[in-house]
C-alpha positions in Angstrom: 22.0 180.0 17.1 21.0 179.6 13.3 24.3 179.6 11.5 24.6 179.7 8.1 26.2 176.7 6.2 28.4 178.4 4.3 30.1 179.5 7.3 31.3 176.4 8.8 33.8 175.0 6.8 33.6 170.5 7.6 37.3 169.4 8.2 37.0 165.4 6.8 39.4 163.3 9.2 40.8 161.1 6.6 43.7 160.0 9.4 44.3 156.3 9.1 42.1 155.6 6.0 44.1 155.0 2.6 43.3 156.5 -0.4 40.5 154.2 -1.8 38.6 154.6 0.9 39.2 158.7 0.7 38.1 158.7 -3.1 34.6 158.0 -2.8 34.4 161.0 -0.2 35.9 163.1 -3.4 33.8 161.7 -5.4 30.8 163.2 -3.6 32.3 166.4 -3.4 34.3 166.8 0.1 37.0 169.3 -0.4 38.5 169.8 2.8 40.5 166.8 4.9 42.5 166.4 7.9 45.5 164.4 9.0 47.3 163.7 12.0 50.7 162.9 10.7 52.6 164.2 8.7 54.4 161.7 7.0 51.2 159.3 6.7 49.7 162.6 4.8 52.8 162.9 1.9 52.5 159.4 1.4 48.6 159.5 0.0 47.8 162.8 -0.6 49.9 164.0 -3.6 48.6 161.8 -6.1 44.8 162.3 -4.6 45.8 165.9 -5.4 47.1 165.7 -8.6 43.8 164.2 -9.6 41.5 166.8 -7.8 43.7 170.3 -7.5 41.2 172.0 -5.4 41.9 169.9 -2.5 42.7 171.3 1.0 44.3 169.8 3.7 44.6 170.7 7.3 46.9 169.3 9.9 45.1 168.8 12.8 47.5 166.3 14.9 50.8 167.2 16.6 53.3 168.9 14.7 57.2 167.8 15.1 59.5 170.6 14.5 61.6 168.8 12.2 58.4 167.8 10.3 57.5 171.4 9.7 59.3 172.2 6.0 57.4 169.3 4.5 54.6 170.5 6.8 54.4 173.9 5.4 54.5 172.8 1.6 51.6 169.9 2.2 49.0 171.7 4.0 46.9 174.7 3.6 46.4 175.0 7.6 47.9 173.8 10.5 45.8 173.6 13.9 48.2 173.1 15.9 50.8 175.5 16.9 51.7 175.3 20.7 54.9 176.0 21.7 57.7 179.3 20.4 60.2 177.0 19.0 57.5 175.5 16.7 56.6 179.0 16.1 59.9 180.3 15.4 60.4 177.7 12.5 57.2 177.8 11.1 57.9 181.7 10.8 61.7 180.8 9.1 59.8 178.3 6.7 56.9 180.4 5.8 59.4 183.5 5.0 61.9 181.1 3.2 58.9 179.6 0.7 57.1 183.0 0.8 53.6 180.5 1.2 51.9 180.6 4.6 49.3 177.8 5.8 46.5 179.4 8.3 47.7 178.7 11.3 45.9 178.0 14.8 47.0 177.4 18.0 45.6 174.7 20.4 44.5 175.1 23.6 44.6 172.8 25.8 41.0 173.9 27.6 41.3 170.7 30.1 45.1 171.6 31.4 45.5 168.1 31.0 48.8 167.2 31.7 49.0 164.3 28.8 47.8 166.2 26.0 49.6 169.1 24.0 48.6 172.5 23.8 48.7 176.0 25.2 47.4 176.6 28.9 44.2 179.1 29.0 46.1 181.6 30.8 49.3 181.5 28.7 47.3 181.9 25.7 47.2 185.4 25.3 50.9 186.1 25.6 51.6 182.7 23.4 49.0 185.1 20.6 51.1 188.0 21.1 54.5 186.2 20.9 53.4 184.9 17.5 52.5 188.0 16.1 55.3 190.4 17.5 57.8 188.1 17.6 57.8 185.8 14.9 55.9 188.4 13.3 53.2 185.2 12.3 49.2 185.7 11.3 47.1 183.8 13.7 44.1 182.5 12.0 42.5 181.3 15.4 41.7 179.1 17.8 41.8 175.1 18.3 40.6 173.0 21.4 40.0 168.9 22.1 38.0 168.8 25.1 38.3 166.1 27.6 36.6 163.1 26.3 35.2 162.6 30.1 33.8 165.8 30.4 31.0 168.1 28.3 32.5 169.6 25.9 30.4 173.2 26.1 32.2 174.4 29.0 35.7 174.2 27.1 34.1 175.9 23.6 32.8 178.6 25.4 36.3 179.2 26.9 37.5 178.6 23.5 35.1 181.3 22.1 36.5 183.9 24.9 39.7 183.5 24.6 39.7 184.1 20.6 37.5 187.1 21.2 39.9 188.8 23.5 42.9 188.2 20.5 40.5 189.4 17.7 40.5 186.0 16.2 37.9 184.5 14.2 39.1 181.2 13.6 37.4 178.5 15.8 38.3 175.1 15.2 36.5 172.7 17.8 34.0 169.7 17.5 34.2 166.4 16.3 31.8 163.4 15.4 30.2 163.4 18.8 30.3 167.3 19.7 30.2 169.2 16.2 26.3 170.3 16.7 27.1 171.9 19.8 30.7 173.2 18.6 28.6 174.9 15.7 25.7 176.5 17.7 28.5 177.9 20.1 30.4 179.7 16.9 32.8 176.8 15.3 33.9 177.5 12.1 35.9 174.6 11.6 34.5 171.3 12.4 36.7 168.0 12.6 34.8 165.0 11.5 35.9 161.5 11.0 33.9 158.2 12.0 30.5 159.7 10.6 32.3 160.3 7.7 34.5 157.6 7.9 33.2 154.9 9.7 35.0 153.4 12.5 38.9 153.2 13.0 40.3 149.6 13.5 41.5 149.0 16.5 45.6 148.5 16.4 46.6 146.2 18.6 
C-alpha cells in the first residue's frame, strides 16, 4: 500500500524524557508528541509550549478520571477512552470549557486481561454509547498489540472494527511495528525509542 506522507501524522513518545532532551526534537521540526501521564506532561510541556505555540500533544497512556479537567485543557487528543464513566466526564468537561481534544478509544485487540481497553465485541455499543449518550465525537480507533504476538492480525481487526463505526482515525504502531501499522491504514503512529533512544531502566 503506497500511502502518502502527509497522511500519517508521527506521534513523538516523549514519555520519560525531560525537556532538554525533547528540544532538539523541536528543533528539527517535530510537532506532534505523546505522553503517558498526565501529571508528568503539565510539568514540562507548558513552558516547551510557550516557546513553540504550534505544538500538539496527545495522551496516549491511561487516563484517570479525576485527571481528566487538566487532561482536557493539556492535550489536543486523547487515545484512550475505555470505559462510560471516563466518557461521561470527558463529555461534562468538554461541554463545560466548550474545547474538545479528538478522542479515540482503545481496544484492547489481545483481551488481555492486564491491559486496559475495550473488548472487540463491546466495541461497537462502547462507539454508540459515546455518541448517543454522552453525545461525544469519536475520532477513531487505538490498539497495543500483544508484545508476544504479530502485531498484523490485531491492525487488521483494528481496521474492521473502525470501518464498521465510520471512523477514520487509526492510531496503532510503534517503534517496532509502525511500517506495517502504516501499510495496513494507520494514521497515527506512536514512536519513541527511534526517536528517542532507549528508556532507562527504573529499578
Amino acid at each position: 500500500m503506497n500511502r502518502d506522507g502527509a497522511e500519517v501524522t508521527l506521534v513523538a513518545v516523549s514519555k520519560t524524557f525531560a525537556a532538554a532532551q525533547i528540544s532538539p526534537v523541536i528543533a528539527a521540526g517535530q510537532r506532534v508528541f505523546g505522553e503517558n501521564r498526565v501529571q508528568e506532561a503539565l510539568a514540562k510541556w507548558p513552558a516547551l509550549k510557550a516557546d513553540t505555540p504550534d505544538i500538539k500533544l496527545h495522551l496516549i497512556g491511561p487516563l484517570q478520571s479525576n485527571k481528566t479537567r487538566d487532561a482536557v485543557g493539556l492535550f489536543d487528543a486523547i487515545h484512550t477512552l475505555d470505559r462510560p464513566k471516563l466518557a461521561r466526564i470527558l463529555a461534562d468537561e468538554i461541554q463545560a470549557r466548550g474545547h474538545a481534544p479528538a478522542l479515540f478509544i482503545q481496544v484492547n485487540t489481545g483481551e488481555e486481561a492486564q491491559k486496559a481497553g475495550v473488548l472487540p465485541g463491546a466495541t461497537d455499543a462502547f462507539v454508540a454509547q459515546c455518541r448517543d449518550e454522552f453525545g461525544l465525537s469519536i475520532k477513531g480507533l487505538m490498539c497495543l498489540p500483544p508484545a508476544a504476538e504479530a502485531p498484523a492480525p490485531h491492525f487488521a481487526l483494528l481496521v474492521k472494527l473502525a470501518a464498521r463505526n465510520g471512523l477514520t482515525g487509526l492510531s496503532m504502531g510503534m517503534s517496532a511495528d509502525f511500517p506495517e501499522a502504516v501499510r495496513m491504514g494507520a494514521n497515527f503512529v506512536r514512536v519513541g525509542s527511534a526517536i528517542f533512544g532507549a528508556r532507562e531502566v527504573k529499578h
